[in-house]
N, C-alpha and C positions, 0 to 999 in steps of 0.2 A: 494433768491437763496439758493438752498440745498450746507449741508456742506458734501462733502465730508471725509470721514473717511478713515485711515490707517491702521484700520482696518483686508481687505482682503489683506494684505501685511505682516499680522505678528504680529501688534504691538498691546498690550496692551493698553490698555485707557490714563491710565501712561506713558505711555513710548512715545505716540502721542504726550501727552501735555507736557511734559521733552522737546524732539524735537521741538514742535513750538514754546517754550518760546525760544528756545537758535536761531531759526531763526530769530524770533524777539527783542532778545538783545544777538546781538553776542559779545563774552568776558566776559559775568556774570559771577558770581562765581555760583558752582551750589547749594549751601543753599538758594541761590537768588528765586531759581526754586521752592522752595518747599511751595511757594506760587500758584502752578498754580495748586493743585491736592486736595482734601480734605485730602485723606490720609498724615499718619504720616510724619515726616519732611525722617524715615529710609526707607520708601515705595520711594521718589521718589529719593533719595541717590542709590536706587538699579537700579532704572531704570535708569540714568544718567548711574551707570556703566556699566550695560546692553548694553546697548545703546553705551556706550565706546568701550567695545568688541567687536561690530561688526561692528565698524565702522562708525556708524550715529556721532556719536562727537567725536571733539579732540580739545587738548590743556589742561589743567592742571586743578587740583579743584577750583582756585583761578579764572580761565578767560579759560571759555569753549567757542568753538565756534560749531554750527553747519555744516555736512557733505552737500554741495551742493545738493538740493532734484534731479538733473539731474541726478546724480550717486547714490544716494539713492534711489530712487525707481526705476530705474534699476536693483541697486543690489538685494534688495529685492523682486522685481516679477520675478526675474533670480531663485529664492531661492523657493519662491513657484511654481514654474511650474517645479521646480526639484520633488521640495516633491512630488506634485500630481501625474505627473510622474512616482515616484517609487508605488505610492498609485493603480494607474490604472492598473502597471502591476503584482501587485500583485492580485487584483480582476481579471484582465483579465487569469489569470491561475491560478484555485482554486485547482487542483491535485493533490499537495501536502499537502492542508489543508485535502484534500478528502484522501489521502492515510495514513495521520496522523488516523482522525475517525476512517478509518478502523481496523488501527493494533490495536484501542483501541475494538473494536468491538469483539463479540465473537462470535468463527466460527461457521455456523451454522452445523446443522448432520441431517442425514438420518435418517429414522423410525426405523431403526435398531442398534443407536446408533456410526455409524461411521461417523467421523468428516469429513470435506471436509474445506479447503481454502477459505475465502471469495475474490470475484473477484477482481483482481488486475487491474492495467490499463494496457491497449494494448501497448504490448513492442516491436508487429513488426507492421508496416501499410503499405500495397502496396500503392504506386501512380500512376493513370494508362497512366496520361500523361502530356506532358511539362508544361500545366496551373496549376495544383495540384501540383507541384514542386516547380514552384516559388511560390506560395501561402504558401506552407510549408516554404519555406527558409525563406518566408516572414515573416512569425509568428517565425520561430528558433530566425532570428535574431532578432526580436522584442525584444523576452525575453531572450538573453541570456546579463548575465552582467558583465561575465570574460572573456570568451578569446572564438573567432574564430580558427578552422584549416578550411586550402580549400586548397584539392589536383586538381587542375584540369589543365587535359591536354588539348590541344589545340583543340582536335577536340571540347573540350565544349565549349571551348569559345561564340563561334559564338551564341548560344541560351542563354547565362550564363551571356555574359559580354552583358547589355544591360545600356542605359543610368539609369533605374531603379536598377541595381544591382550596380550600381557605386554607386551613392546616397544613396543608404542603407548600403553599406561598411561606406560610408565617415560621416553616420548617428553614427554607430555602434560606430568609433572611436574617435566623437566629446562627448559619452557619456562615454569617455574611457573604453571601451572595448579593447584589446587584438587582433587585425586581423594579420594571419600569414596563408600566399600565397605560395604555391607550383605549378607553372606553368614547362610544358614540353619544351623539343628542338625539338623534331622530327618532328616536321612541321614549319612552316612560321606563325608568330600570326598575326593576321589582324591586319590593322593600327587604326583600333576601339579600340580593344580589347588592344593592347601594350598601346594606350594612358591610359586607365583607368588604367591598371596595376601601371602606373609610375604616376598616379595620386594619387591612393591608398598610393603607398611608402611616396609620396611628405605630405600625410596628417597621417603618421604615421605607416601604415602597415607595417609587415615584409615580405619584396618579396624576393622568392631564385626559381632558377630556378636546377631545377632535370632533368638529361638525362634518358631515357627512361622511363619516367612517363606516366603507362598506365589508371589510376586508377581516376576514379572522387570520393570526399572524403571529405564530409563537417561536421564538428563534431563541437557542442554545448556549452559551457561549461563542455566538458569533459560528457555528461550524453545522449546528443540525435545528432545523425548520419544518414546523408543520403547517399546512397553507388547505384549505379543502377543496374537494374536488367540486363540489358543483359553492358557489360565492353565497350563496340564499339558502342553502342545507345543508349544514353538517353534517345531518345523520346519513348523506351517503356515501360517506365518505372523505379522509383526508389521504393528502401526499404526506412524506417526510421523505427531507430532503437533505441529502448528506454532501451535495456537490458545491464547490466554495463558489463559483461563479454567481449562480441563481441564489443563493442563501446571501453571498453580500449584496445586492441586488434587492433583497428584501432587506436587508439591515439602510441599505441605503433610501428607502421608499420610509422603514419607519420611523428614520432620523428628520425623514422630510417633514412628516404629516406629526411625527413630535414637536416639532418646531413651530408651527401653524396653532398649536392645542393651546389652552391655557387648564393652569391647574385645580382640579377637582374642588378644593376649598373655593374657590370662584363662583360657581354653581353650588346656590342653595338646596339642601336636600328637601328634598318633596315631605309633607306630610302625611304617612301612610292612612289610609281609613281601615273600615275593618269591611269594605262589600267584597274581598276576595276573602272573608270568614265564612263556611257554611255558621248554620244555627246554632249547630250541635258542636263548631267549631269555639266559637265567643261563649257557649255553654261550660267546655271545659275550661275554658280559658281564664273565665271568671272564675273556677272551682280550681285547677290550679294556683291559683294567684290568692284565695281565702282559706282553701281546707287543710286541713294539719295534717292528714292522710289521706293517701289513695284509694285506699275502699271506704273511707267517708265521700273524697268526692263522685268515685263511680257510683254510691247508692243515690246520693242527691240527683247527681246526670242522670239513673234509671238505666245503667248498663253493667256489664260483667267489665269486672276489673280489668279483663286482657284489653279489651277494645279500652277502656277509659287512658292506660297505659298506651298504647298507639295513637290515640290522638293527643296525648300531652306530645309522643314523642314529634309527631307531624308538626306540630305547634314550635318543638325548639328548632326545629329545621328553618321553618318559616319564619321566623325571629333574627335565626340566624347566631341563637344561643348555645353556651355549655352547659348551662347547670337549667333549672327550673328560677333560680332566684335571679338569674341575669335574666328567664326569660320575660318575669314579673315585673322587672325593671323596665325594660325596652318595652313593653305592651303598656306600663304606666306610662311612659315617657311620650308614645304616641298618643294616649289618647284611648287606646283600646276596651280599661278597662277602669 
């Protein structure tokens, strides 16, 4: 049987075989160890402390024992899939490697000896419609690794707050990132769209809610901003905007209008009803929430299993659920059912 090595987890050779003596005689002293390595008795004294630091061993020079490998190799492929992680998105956006070249680069000139700017990257880029938006926000948020702004008011919701933009919020925050929420009053927020809000808050975001907030406003790490082109429609369109002047200029507008908000737990959340349920909507809904199967509830409903499955799924959307039993829950918890 092949031996597996520790290898792709970080460890040196040394530091492998430190580790598996002290699995295998837990409480040695660690001079004990410096039998398991060719190297010097000082090579494997470093990797025992090594090894001390981060945790792999504990207890004293005299009677070491080793860290459980359940929680060792946890911690350690927690550790490499961060590094690569930071490694991929660094390759995944070369532009500033590409805009360092340049300024080292020398501009070129005209036949006539007059100098001209070598090309900079596109500091404004139309989007012409709602797929090229999220795809954008998709990639901002990818790579942004300090802090989110997002001005947006209610009429964006409904396109903006989608079970995918929830999960990339709650993405953003689990790699601490920085997300701060500026949502409007002048409308009613759907019962989707309030759920995720209060979900965001619950996993770390900062939510304030601003009175007359007309403005949708999504800024980057302070460097890249999406604003749309027409204030009242989205769907025709956004800028993003990569030029520091106008981008602080908006960081400085939603410093303003954060400051004026007070925060989301201050505003009671609405009671959903069920008059945005069709019939057949509160039909499954109920049969979700009681039937032990899904071709028991599609015979009860009086439809073919596929459509009964499509309307569960439209239902955990509208809930704003993962599972069918979170969406049981929240539909009990309104009132629904």
């Amino acid at each position: 049987m092949g031996t597996h090595t520790m290898s792709p987890l970080g460890l040196s050779s040394t530091e492998e075989a430190v580790y598996r003596f002290f699995l295998r005689n837990p409480g040695a002293a660690v001079r004990d160890a410096r039998t398991v390595s060719p190297m010097d008795g000082e090579g494997v004294d470093r990797a025992a402390a090594r090894l001390r630091d981060r945790g792999l061993l504990h207890g004293s020079e005299a009677r070491t024992w080793a860290t459980d490998p359940g929680v060792v190799v946890a911690r350690l492929t927690e550790e490499q899939l961060d590094s690569a992680y930071r490694t991929l998105r660094r390759l995944a956006d070369p532009r500033p490697i590409l805009r360092s070249l340049r300024r080292d680069a020398p501009a070129p000139s005209f036949a006539g000896g007059g100098a001209v700017h070598a090309g900079a990257a596109v500091a404004l880029d139309r989007l012409e419609d709602l797929g090229q938006t999220l795809a954008r926000i998709d990639r901002a948020a990818f790579h942004a690794d300090a802090e989110i702004l997002a001005a947006v008011p209610n009429r964006a919701l409904a396109p903006l707050s989608t079970t995918h933009t929830l999960s990339l919020g709650l993405r953003c925050l689990r790699r601490g990132v920085r997300v701060r929420v500026l949502v409007g009053t002048e409308a009613p927020t759907s019962a989707t769209g309030a759920d995720h809000l209060r979900r965001l808050r619950s996993d770390g975001a900062e939510v304030r809610v601003a009175d007359g907030l007309s403005e949708l406003m999504l800024v980057y790490d302070r460097r890249t901003a999406l604003v749309p082109v027409d204030a009242h429609d989205i769907g025709r369109g956004v800028l993003c905007i990569e030029e520091s002047g106008p981008v602080s200029s908006l960081v400085t507008l939603f410093e303003r209008l954060c400051a004026a908000a007070t925060d989301l737990t201050d505003h009671p959340a609405a009671k959903p009803g069920t008059d945005s349920l069709t019939g057949t909507q509160r039909t499954v809904l109920l049969l979700m929430c009681t039937a032990t199967k899904d071709e028991a509830g599609a015979r009860e409903a009086g439809m073919s299993l596929r459509t009964y499955r499509r309307h569960v799924s439209d239902l955990l959307a509208l809930l704003g659920a993962c599972s069918r039993a979170q969406a049981a829950l929240l539909a009990r918890e309104r009132g629904w059912v």
